[in-house]
C-alpha positions, -999 to +999 in steps of 0.1 A: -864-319-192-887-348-193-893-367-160-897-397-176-866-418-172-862-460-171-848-479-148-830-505-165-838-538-143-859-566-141-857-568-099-894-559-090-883-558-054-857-523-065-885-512-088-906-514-058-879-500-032-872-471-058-906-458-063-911-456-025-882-434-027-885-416-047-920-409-044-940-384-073-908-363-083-898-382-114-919-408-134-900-440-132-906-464-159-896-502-161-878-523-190-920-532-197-932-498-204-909-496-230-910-524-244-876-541-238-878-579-223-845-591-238-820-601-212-796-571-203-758-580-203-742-577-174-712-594-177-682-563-164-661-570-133-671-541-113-705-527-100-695-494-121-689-513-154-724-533-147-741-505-137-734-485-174-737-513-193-769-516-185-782-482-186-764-478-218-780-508-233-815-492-229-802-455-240-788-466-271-815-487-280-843-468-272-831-435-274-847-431-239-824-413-206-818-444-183-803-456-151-792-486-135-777-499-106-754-526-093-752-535-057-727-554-041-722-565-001-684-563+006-675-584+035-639-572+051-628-604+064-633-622+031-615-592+009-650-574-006-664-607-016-687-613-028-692-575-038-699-577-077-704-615-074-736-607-048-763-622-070-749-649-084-722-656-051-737-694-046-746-700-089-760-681-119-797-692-109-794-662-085-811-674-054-809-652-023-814-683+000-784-701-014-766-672-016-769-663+024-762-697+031-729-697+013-722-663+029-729-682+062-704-711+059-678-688+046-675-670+076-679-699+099-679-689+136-655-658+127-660-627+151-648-605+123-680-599+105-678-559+096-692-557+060-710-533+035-736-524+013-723-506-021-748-492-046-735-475-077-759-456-100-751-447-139-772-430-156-772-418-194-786-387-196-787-368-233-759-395-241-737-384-212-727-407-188-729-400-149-721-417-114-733-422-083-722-439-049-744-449-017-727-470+011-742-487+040-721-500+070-727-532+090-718-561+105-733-603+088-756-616+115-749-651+128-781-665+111-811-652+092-839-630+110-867-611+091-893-617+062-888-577+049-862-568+022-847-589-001-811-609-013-789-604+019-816-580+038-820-612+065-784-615+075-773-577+073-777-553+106-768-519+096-741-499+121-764-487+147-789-510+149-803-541+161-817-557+136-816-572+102-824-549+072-853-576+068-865-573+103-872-536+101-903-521+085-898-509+044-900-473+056-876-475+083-852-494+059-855-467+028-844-442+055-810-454+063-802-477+031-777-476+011-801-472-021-814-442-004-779-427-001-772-429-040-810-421-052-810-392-029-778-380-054-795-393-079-820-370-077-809-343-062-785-341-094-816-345-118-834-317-096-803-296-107-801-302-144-836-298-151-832-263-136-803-256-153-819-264-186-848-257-180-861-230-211 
């Protein structure tokens, strides 16, 4: 199987993220290399439905195998939200400061502040459609802290830590995250099939 395979997104900061990952095992190509600067819809009311209707958008257009993700930070005391809202929680302009800051005056003074990260992979492989879950558990912090990471990296401290996903160091982050979790499936299941299938 060819080891080329396009992530469907336009977020440099996860194309970024993902390559560190990942590392020299699969060739990861971006919505540029292939040519595809049209706006993706991603208009489905759950990180699943986003997720393949991205990827699918690229495989059926440019016959190439795909994946995409949708992340979403599920806060328990507000009832997931703003989980497939994340991006666009404070507007469709998408911006992680306004965003946070919403996040922020939601909760108020709460002590209840136990939240997630959820990352769900699809990916359309020889037209076959496949899934994969990473989760991340946490606690909001009270205000932002860090200059690492990005969207709610400066107000999230993962369970067993101290600090905000944006204090720590990118490697120390790609360790524990969430998008590790689901890319280490990811992978492990393309190791797998190209072995399978392999002639």
């Amino acid at each position: 199987m060819n080891n080329k395979i396009v992530f469907a997104t336009n977020n440099t900061n996860k194309i970024r993220e993902i390559k560190q990952i990942i590392g020299g095992k699969f060739q990861i190509l971006t919505l540029e290399d292939v040519g595809c600067f049209e706006d993706i819809p991603e208009n489905q009311n759950t990180l699943v439905g986003n997720a393949l209707q991205k990827a699918r958008y690229i495989y059926d257009k440019y016959k190439i195998n795909s994946f995409a993700d949708d992340t979403g930070l599920e806060v328990d005391c507000l009832n997931g939200m703003p989980g497939v809202y994340s991006a666009r929680y404070a507007g469709e302009e998408q911006n992680s400061e306004k965003n946070i800051q919403k996040l922020l005056n939601e909760l108020g003074d709460t002590s209840e502040r136990t939240a997630k990260f959820r990352t769900i992979i699809a990916l359309v492989l020889e037209d076959k459609d496949y899934f994969f879950e990473g989760v991340i558990e946490g606690t909001i912090a009270g205000e932002p802290k860090g200059e690492n990471g990005f969207g709610y990296d400066p107000v999230f401290i993962p369970r067993g830590f101290d600090e905000t996903f944006a204090e720590m160091p990118p490697e120390i982050k790609n360790k524990i995250s969430h998008r590790l979790l689901v890319l280490e499936k990811l992978t492990g299941f393309l190791k797998n099939y190209n072995l399978s299938n392999s002639d």
